[in-house]
VOPAGU-2260 file (C-alpha; in pm, 1 decimal, decimal comma):
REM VOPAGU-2260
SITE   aa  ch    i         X         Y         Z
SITE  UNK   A    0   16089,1   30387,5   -2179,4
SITE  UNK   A    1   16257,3   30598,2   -1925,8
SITE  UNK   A    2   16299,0   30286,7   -1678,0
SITE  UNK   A    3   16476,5   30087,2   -1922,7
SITE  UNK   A    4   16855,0   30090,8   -1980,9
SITE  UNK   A    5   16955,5   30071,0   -2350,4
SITE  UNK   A    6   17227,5   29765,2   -2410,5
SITE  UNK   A    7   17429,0   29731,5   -2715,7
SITE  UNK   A    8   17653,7   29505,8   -2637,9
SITE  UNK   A    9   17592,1   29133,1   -2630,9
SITE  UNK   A   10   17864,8   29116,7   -2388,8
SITE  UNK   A   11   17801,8   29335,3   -2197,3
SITE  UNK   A   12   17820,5   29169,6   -1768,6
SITE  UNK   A   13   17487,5   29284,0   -1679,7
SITE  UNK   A   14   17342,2   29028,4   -1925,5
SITE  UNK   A   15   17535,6   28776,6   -1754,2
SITE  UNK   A   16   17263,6   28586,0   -1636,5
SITE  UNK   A   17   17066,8   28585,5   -1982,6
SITE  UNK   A   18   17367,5   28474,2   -2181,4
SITE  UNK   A   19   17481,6   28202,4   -1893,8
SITE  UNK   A   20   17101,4   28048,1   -1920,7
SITE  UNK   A   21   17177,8   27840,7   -2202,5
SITE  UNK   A   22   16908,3   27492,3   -2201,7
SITE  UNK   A   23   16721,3   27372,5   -1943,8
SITE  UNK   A   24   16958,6   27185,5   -1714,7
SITE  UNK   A   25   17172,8   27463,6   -1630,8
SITE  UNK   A   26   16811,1   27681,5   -1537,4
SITE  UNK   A   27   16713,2   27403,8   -1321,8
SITE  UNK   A   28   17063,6   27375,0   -1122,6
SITE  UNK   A   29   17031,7   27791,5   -1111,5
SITE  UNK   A   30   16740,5   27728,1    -953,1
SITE  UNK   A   31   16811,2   27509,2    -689,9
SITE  UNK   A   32   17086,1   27683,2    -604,6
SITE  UNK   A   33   16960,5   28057,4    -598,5
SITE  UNK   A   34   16557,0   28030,9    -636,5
SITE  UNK   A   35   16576,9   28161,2    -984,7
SITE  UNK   A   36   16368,0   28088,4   -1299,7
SITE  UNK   A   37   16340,4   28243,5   -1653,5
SITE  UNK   A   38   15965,6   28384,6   -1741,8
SITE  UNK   A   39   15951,6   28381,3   -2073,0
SITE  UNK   A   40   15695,3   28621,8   -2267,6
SITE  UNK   A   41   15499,3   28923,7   -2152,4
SITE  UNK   A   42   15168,0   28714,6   -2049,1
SITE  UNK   A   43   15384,5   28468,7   -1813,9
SITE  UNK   A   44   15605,5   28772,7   -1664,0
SITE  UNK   A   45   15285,6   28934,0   -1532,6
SITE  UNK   A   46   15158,5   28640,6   -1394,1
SITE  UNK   A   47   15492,4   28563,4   -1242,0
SITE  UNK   A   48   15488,2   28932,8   -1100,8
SITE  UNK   A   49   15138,9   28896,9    -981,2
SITE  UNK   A   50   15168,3   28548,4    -811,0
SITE  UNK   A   51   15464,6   28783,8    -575,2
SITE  UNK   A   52   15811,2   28668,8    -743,4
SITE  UNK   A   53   16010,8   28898,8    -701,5
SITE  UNK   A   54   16178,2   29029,6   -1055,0
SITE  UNK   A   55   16538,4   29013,8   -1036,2
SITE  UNK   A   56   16555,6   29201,9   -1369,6
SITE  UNK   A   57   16362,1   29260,7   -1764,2
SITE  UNK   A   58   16506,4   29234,9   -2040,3
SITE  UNK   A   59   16329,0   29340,4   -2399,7
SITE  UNK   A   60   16391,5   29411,1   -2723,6
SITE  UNK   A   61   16319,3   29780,6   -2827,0
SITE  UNK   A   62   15963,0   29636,5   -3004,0
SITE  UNK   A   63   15839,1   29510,9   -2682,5
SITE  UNK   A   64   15969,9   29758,2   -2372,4
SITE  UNK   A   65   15715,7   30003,8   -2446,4
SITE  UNK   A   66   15448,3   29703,8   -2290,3
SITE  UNK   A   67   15643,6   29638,3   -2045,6
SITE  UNK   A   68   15696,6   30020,3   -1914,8
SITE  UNK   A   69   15453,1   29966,7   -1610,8
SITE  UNK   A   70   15587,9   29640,2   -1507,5
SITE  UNK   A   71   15958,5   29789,6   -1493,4
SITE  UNK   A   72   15862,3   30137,3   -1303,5
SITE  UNK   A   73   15794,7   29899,8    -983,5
SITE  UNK   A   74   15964,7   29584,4   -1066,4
SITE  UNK   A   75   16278,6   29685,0    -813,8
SITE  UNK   A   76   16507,0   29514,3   -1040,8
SITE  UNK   A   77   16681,4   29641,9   -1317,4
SITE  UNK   A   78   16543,9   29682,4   -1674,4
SITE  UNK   A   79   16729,8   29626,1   -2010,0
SITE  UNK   A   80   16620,8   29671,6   -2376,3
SITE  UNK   A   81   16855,0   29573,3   -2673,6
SITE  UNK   A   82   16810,6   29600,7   -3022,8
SITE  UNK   A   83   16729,3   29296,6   -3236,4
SITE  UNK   A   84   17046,6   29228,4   -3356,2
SITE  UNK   A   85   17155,9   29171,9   -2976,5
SITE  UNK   A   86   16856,9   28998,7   -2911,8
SITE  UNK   A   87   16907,5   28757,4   -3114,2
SITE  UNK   A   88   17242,2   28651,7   -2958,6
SITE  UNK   A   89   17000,4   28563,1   -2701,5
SITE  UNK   A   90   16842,1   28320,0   -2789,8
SITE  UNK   A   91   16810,1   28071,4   -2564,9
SITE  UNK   A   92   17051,2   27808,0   -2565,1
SITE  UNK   A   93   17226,1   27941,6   -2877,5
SITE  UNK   A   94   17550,7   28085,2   -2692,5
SITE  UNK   A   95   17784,6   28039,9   -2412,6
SITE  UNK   A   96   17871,5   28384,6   -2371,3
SITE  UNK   A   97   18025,5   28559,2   -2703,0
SITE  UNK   A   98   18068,0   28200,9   -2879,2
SITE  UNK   A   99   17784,1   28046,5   -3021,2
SITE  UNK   A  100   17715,2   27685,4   -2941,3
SITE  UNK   A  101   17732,1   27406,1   -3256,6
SITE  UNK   A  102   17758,7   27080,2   -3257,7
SITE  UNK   A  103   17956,9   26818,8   -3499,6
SITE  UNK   A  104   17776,8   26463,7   -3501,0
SITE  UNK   A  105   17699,8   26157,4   -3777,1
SITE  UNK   A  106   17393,6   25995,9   -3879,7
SITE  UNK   A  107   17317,9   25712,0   -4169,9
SITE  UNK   A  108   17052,4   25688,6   -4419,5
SITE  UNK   A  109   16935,6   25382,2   -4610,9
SITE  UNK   A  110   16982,8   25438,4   -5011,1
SITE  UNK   A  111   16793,5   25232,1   -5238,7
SITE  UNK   A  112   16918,3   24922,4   -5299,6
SITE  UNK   A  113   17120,2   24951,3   -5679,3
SITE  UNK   A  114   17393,1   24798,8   -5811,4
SITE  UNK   A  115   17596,3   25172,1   -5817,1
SITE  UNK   A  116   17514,0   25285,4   -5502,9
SITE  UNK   A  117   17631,1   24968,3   -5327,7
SITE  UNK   A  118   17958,2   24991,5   -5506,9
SITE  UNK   A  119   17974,3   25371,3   -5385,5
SITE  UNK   A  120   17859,7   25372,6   -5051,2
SITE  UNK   A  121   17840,7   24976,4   -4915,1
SITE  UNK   A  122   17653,9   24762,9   -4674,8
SITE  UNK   A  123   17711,3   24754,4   -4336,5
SITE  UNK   A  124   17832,5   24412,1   -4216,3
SITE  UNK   A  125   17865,4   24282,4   -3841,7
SITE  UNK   A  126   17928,8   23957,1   -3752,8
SITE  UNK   A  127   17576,3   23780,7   -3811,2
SITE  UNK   A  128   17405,0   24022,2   -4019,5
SITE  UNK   A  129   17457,6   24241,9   -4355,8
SITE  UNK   A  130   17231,9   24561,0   -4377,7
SITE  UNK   A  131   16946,0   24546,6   -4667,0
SITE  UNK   A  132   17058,1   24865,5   -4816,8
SITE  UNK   A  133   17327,2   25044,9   -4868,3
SITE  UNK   A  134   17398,2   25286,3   -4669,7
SITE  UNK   A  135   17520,3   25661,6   -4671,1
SITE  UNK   A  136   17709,9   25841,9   -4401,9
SITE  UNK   A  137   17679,6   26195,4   -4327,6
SITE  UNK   A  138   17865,8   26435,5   -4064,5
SITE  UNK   A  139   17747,0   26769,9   -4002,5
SITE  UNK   A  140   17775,4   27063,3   -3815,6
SITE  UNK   A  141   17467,2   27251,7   -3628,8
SITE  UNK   A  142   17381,2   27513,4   -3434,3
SITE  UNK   A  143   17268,3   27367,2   -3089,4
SITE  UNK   A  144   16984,3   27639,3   -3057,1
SITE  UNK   A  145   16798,1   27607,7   -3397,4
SITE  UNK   A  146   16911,0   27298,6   -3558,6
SITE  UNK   A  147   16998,5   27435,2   -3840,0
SITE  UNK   A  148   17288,0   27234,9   -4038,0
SITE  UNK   A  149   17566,2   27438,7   -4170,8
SITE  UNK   A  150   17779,1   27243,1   -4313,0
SITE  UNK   A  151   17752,1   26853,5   -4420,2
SITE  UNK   A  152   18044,2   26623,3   -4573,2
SITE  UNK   A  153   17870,6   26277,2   -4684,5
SITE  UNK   A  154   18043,3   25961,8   -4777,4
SITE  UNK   A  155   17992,7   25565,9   -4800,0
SITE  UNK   A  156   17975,9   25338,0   -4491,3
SITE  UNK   A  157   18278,8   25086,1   -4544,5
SITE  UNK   A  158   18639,9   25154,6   -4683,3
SITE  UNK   A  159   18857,5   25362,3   -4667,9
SITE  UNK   A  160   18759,2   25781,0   -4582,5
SITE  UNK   A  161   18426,9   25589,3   -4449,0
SITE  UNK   A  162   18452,5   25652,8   -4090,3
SITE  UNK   A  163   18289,4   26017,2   -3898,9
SITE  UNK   A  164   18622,6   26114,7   -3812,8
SITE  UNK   A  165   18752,6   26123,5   -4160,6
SITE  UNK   A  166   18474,1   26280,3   -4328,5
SITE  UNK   A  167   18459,9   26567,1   -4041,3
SITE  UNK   A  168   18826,3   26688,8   -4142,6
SITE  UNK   A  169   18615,2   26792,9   -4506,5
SITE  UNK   A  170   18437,9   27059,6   -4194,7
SITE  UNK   A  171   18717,8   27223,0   -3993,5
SITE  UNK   A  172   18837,6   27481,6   -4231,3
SITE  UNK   A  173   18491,5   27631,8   -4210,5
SITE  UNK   A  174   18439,6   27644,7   -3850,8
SITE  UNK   A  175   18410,3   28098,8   -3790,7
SITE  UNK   A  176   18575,2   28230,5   -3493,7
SITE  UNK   A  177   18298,8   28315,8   -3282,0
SITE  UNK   A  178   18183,2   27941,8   -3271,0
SITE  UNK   A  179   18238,4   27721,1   -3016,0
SITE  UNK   A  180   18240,1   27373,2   -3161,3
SITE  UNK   A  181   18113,8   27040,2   -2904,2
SITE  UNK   A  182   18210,9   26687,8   -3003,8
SITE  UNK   A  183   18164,3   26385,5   -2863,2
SITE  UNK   A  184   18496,8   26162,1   -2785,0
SITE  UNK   A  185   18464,1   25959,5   -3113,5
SITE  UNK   A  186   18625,8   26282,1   -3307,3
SITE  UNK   A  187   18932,3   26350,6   -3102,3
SITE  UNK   A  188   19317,9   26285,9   -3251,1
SITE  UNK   A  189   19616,3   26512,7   -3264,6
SITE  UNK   A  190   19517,1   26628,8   -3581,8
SITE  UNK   A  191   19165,3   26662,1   -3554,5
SITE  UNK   A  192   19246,9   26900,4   -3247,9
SITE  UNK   A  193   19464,5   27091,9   -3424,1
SITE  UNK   A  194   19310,0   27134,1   -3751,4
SITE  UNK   A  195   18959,6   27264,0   -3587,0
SITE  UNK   A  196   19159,3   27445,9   -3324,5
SITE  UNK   A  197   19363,8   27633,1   -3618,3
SITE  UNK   A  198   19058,4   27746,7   -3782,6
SITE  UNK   A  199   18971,8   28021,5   -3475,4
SITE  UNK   A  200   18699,6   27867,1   -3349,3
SITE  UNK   A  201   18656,2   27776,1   -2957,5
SITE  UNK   A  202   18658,5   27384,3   -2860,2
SITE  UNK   A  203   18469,0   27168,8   -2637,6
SITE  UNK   A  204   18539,2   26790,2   -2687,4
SITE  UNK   A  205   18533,8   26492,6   -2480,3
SITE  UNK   A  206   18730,8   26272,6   -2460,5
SITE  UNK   A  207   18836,9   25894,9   -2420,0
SITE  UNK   A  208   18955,8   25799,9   -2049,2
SITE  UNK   A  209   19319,9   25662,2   -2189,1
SITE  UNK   A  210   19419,3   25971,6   -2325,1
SITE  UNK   A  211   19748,9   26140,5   -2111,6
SITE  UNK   A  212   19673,5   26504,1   -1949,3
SITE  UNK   A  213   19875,6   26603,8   -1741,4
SITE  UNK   A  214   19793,0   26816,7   -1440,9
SITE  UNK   A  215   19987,6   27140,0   -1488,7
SITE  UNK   A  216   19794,5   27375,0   -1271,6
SITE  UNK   A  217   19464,6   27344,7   -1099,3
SITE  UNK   A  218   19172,3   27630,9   -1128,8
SITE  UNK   A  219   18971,9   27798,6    -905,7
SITE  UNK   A  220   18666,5   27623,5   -1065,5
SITE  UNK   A  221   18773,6   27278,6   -1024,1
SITE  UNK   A  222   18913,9   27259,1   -1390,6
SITE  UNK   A  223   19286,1   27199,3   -1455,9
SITE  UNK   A  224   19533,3   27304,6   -1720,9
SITE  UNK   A  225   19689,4   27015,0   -1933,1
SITE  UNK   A  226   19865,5   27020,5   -2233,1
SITE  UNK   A  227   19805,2   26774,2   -2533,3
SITE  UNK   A  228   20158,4   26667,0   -2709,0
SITE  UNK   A  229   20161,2   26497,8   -3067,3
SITE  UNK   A  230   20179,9   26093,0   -3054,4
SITE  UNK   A  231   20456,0   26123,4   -3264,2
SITE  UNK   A  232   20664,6   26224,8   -2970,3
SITE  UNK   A  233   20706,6   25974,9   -2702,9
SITE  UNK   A  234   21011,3   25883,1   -2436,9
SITE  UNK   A  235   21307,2   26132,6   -2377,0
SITE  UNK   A  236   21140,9   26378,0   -2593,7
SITE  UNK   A  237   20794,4   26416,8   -2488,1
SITE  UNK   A  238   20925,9   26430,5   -2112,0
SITE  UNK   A  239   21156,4   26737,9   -2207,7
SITE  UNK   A  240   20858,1   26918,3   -2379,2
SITE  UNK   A  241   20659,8   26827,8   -2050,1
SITE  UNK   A  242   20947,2   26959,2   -1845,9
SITE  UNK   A  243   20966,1   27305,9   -2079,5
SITE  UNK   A  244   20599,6   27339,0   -2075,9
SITE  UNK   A  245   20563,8   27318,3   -1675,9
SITE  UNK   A  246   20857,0   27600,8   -1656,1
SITE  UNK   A  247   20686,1   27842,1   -1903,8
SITE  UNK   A  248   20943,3   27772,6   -2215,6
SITE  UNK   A  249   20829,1   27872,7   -2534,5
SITE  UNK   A  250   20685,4   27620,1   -2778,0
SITE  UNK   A  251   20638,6   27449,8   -3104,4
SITE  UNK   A  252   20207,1   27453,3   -3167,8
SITE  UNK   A  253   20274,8   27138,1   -3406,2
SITE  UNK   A  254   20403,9   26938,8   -3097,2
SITE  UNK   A  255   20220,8   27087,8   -2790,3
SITE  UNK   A  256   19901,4   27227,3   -2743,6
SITE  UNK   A  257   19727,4   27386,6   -2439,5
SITE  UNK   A  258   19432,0   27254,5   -2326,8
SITE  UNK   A  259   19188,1   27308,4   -2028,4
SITE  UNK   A  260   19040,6   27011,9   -1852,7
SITE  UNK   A  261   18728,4   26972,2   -1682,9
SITE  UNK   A  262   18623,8   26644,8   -1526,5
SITE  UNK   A  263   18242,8   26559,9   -1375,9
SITE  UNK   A  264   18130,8   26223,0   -1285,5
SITE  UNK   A  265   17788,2   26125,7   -1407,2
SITE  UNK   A  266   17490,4   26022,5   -1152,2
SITE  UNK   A  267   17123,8   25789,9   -1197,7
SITE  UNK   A  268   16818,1   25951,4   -1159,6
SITE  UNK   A  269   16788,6   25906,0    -808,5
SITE  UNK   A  270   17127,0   26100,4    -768,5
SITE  UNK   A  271   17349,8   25855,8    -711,0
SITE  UNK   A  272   17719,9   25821,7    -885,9
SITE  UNK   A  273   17773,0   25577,7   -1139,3
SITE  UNK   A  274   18161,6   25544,8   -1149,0
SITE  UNK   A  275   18130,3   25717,4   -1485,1
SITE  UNK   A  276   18319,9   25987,9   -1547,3
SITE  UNK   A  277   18345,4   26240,0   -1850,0
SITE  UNK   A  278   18643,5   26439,5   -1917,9
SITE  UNK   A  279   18659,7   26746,1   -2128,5
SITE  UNK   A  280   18923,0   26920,9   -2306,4
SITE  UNK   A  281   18865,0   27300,2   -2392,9
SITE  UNK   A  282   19050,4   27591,5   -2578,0
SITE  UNK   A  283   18913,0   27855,9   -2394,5
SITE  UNK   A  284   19184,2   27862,8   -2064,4
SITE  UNK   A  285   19024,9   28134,0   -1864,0
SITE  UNK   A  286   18800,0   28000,6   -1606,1
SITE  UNK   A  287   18614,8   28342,6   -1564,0
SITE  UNK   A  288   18500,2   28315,9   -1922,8
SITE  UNK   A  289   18346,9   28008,8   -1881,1
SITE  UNK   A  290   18363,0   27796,1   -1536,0
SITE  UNK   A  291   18381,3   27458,3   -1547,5
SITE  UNK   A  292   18021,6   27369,8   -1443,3
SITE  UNK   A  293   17895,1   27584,9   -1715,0
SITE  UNK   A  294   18108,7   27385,8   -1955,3
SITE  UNK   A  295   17975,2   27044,7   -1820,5
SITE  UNK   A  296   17609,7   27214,4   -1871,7
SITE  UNK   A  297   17696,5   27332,9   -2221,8
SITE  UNK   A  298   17866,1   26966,3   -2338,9
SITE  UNK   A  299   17512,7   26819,1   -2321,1
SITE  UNK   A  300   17390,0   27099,8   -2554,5
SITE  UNK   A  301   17561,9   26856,3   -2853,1
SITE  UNK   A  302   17220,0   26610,7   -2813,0
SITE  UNK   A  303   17041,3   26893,1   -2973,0
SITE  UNK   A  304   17215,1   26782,5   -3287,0
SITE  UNK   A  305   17049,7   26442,8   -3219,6
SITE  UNK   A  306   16723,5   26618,1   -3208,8
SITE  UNK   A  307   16820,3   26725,5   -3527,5
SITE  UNK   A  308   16865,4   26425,4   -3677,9
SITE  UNK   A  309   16598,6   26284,3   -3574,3
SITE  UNK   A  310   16373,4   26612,3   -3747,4
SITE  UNK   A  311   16528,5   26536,5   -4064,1
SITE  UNK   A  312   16510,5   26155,4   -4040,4
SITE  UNK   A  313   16187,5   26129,4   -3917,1
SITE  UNK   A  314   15952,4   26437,7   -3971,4
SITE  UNK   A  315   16076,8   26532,1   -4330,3
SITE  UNK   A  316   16199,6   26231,2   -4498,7
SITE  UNK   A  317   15943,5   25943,9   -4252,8
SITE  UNK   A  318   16032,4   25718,4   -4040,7
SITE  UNK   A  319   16174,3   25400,1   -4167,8
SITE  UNK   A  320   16128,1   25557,8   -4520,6
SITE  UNK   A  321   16461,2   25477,5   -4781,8
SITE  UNK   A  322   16567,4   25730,1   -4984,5
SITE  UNK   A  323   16396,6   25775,5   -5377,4
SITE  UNK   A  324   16780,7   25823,0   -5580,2
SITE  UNK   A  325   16947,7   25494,6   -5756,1
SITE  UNK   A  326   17259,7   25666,4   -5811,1
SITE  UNK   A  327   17544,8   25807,4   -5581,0
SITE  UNK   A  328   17515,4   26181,9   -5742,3
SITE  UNK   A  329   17129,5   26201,0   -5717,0
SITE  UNK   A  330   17160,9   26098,7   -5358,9
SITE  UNK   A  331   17330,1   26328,3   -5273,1
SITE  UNK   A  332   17155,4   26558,4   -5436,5
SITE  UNK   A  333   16839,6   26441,7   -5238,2
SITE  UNK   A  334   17017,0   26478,7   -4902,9
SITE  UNK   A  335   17117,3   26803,3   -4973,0
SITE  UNK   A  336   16770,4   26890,0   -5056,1
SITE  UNK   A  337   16657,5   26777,3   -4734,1
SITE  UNK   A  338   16940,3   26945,7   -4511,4
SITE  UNK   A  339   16865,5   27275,7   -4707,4
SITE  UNK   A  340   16469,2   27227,0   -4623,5
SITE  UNK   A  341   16521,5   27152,6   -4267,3
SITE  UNK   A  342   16763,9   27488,9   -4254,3
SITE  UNK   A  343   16478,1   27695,1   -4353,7
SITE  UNK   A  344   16250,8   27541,9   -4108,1
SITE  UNK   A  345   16505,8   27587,1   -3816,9
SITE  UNK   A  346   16572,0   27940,8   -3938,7
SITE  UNK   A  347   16171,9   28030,6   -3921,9
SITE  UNK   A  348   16137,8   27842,7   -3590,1
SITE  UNK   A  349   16448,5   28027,6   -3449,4
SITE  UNK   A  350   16340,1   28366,2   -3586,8
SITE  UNK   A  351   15993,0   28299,9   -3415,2
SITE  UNK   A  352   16083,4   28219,7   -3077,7
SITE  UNK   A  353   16346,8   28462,7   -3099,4
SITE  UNK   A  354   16089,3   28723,7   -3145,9
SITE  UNK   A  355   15890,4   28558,7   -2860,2
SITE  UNK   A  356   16184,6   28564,4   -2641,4
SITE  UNK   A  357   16181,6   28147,5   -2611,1
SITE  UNK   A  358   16320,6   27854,2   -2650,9
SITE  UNK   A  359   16306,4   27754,6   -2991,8
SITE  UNK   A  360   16300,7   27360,3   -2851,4
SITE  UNK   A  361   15972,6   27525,3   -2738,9
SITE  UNK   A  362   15836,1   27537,0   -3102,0
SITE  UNK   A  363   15729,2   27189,3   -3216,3
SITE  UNK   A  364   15911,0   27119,6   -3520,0
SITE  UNK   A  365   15646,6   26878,2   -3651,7
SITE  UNK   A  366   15387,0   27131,9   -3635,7
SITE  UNK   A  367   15576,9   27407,2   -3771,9
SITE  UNK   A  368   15668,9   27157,7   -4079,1
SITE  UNK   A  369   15271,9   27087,7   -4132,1
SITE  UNK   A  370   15180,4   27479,4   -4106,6
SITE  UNK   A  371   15453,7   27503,4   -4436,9
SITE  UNK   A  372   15307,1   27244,9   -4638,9
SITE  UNK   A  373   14914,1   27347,1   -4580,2
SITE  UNK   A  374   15049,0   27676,1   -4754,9
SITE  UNK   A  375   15315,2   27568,0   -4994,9
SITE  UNK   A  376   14978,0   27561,5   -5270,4
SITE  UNK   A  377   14993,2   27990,3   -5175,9
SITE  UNK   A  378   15155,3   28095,9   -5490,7
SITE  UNK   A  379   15223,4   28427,5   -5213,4
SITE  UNK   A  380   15309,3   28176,8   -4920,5
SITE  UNK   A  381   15676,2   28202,2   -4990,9
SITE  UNK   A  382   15876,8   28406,2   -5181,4
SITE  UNK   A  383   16106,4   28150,8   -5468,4
């Protein structure tokens, strides 16, 4: 492997354009922009290299370079192998740089229809219409790349402690440092912010169009420095905090916080605007580690976590299927045996395409989930 350069470190710039690659959207603006494209796998690579690409650079783990030898010695680009531990920080579409990418949605699931679990979860009522069942919230959080749910807080659908953002506070003291943590606007407040932001972890969160940011300083990247200040400080007050902020006064964390903004209006298919526009707020202040347009690509990551919903909704439980338990402890017990199920199915698909140096979106969950139960009756299939 003499025309391969060993990499250790995830981080390490001349990965740059492997770890900024992270889902399809941002490829496809890459491309447009600079004519590049991601070949994925040894067979497509050669074909790639055959049709005249030109190979801006290989990357492989230390299991595959050695097939790869002859394609490197004349590629003209350079050639990287990694170990598997740093190969799987790869993965595509699991991590903006160091941080990896999760997600923190809700979904609901229809519980059958007893006398205790409508008295511990509820119906949902609008103004015409009461739902059949009741119903069962759940909030969790998931890794964008795989699926995979690693944490869950559950609770009923009316009352009080019912709602996504209340039940997501259960989550933030177990968000790890090296995550960084998208949310849709429905989960910002003061508290929220600072509770998730405490824990160590990185945060991308949109927010509503009424809330007050400041412009402090504008980036290089089009993003501008704000700085959120707790509602509980308004008037006289909040203006001298403003005023100390913009002169670079020290200050209290449980009244200010920094933030980052990044603002992007949202266009149609055929590429024209929409007067919507989406603003972000971020922890991570330094442009360089993550421009703004990377940020706007990685915010859209969070509909993975839709995707997984709809895995666990539809491929394991059924669709339209209500849930077997007719009491509040046994459903939750069910739930939790399908979020556990659908973690080892994300983990094999993710170890899989990992291996294969793809997309695990490219691994059809369905399919993988019938391939497990035609050998669940191997009493070797699996280990217990």
């Amino acid at each position: 492997m003499a025309c391969f350069t060993h990499v250790s470190d995830p981080g390490d710039p001349r990965l740059t354009d492997y770890l900024n690659l992270t889902d399809v959207e941002l490829r496809k603006s890459l491309e447009a922009e600079h004519g590049l494209f991601v070949a994925e796998g040894e067979k497509v690579i050669r074909r790639a290299a055959a049709a005249g690409y030109r190979v801006r650079s290989l990357l492989a783990t230390e299991q595959k370079a050695a097939g790869l030898a002859d394609l490197a010695a004349v590629c003209g680009g350079p050639s990287y192998v990694v170990p598997a531990p740093v190969a799987e920080q790869l993965t595509r579409g699991a991590f903006l740089g160091s941080w990896r990418l999760m997600a923190i949605d809700g979904f609901e699931w229809d519980t059958p229809a007893t006398q205790e679990n409508a008295v511990a979860f509820g119906h949902y009522e609008s103004d015409v219409e009461v739902s059949a069942y009741p119903k069962v919230r759940v909030v969790t959080i998931s890794e964008c790349a795989s699926h995979a749910v690693v944490g869950a807080q559950m609770g009923g659908i009316t009352g009080t402690g019912s709602g996504e953002q209340t039940l997501a506070r259960g989550l933030y003291a177990r968000l790890e440092p090296d995550w960084l943590l998208i949310a849709d606007r429905n989960f910002y407040s003061w508290v929220d912010w600072c509770a998730a932001a405490d824990s160590g972890a990185q945060l991308l969160w949109r927010v509503k169009v009424d809330l007050r940011l400041p412009v402090l300083e504008f980036l290089p990247d089009g993003s501008y420095m704000s700085v959120l200040i707790s509602p509980k400080i308004g008037g006289k007050a909040r203006k001298a905090l403003l005023d100390a902020v913009r002169t670079g006064r020290d200050h209290d964390p449980r009244q200010v916080r920094m933030v980052r903004v990044v603002e992007y209006a949202v266009a149609d298919r055929d590429g024209e605007a929409t007067g919507e526009v989406i603003g972000l707020i971020t922890t991570i202040t330094d442009p360089h580690a993550a421009p703004a347009p990377l940020l706007a690509q990685t915010y859209h990551e969070r509909w993975e976590h839709e995707t997984g919903n709809k895995q666990l909704k539809t491929y394991l439980r059924g669709p339209g299927r209500v849930l077997r338990s007719k009491s509040p402890d046994m459903v939750r017990q069910e739930i939790y045996g399908y979020l556990l199920t659908h973690y080892a199915i994300s983990a094999l698909i993710c170890r899989a395409a990992t291996e294969a140096d793809i997309d695990p979106d490219r691994v059809k969950f369905k399919r993988t989930v019938r391939l497990v139960r035609r050998r669940l009756g191997e009493a070797t299939a699996f280990s217990p």
